[in-house]
Structure formats: structure tokens, C-alpha cells
C-alpha positions as CSV (number, residue, x, y, z in Angstrom):
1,X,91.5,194.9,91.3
2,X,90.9,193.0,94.4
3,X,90.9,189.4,94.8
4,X,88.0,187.6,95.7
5,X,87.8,186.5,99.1
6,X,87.3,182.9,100.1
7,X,85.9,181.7,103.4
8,X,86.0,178.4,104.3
9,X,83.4,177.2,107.1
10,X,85.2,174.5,108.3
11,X,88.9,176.6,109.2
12,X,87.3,180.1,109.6
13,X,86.9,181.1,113.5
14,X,84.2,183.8,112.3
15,X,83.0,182.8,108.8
16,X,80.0,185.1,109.4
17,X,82.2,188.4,109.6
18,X,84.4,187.1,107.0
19,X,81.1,187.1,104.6
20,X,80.1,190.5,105.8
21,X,83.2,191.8,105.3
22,X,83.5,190.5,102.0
23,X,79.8,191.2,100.8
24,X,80.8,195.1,101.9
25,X,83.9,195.4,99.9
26,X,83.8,193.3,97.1
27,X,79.8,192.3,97.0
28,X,80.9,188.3,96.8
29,X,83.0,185.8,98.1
30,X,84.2,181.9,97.2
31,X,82.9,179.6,100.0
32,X,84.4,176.4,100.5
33,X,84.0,174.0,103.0
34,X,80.5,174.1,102.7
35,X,79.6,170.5,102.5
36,X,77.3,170.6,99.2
37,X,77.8,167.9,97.6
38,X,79.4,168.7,93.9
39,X,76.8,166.6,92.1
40,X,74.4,168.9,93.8
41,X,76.3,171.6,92.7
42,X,76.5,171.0,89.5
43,X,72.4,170.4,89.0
44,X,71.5,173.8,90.5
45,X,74.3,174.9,87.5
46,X,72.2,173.1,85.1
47,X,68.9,174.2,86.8
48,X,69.9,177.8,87.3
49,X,71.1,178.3,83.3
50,X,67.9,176.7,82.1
51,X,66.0,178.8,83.7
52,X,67.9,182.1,83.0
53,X,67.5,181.2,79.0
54,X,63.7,181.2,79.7
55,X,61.5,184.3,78.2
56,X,61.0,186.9,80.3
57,X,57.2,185.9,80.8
58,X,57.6,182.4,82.2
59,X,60.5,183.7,84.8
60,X,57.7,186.9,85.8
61,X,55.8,183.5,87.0
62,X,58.2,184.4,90.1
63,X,58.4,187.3,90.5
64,X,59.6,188.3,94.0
65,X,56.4,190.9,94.1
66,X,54.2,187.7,94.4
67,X,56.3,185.8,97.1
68,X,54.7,187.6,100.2
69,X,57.2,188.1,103.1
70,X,59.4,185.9,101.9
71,X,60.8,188.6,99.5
72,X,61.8,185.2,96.8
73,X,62.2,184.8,93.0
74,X,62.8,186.5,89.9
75,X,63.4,190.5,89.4
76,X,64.1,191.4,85.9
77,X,66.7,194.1,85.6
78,X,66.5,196.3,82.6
79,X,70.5,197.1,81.6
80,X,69.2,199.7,79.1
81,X,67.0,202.1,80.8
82,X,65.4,203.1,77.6
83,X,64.1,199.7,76.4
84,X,61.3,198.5,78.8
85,X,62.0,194.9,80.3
């Protein structure tokens, strides 16, 4: 197994082909340098879980279908094929 890479804005001379690069052969990276602040962090943690232990009907209240061009919000995924999301 590979490692995950980690870019760091602030040292990397090209931190946009380091993310492509990454994103292409392991589909992820660690990103540091970033300047988000950690209590900011930490809320969209909070934020994020919440809304992930919602029912399935209040996150299709996103659904990326309804977001226009923006191509935003929820898509359910269905891990077994033969049970309907």
C-alpha cells in the first residue's frame, strides 16, 4: 500500500500538480499549510458527521440533481446494488 501523499501549499513549488498527481494515483491527499484555522476545522467535522447521521430524506433536500450548474450537494450511493437507496 501506498502512502498518502501530503502537499503543503506554503513549501510546494507546484502544489497544483502535486494534487493531480495524487488525486490520479491514490484518489486523496493530506494538505497542510492551508491556513484553515483548526477551530474551523473542527466545526465542519462536527457539521459534516451531523449531517451524514441524518435520514436519507432530509440529505435528498440536496441533492446535487437540484443544484443547477453548480453540480453541489448530496448523492446517495447505494453499496448494495440490490437494496434501493
Amino acid at each position: 500500500m501506498q502512502s498518502v501523499p501530503v502537499v503543503d501549499l506554503k513549501k510546494s513549488k507546484n502544489p497544483a500538480k502535486e494534487l493531480v498527481d495524487a488525486f490520479h494515483t491514490i484518489g486523496f491527499a493530506y494538505v497542510e499549510g492551508h491556513g484553515v484555522d483548526l477551530k474551523l476545522q473542527e466545526r465542519l467535522e462536527k457539521v459534516a458527521f451531523q449531517f451524514f447521521h441524518k435520514p436519507l430524506s432530509e440529505k435528498l433536500k440536496f441533492d446535487m440533481k437540484s443544484s443547477g450548474r453548480a453540480w453541489r450537494g448530496f448523492s446517495a450511493s447505494c453499496p448494495r446494488p440490490s437494496r434501493p437507496c
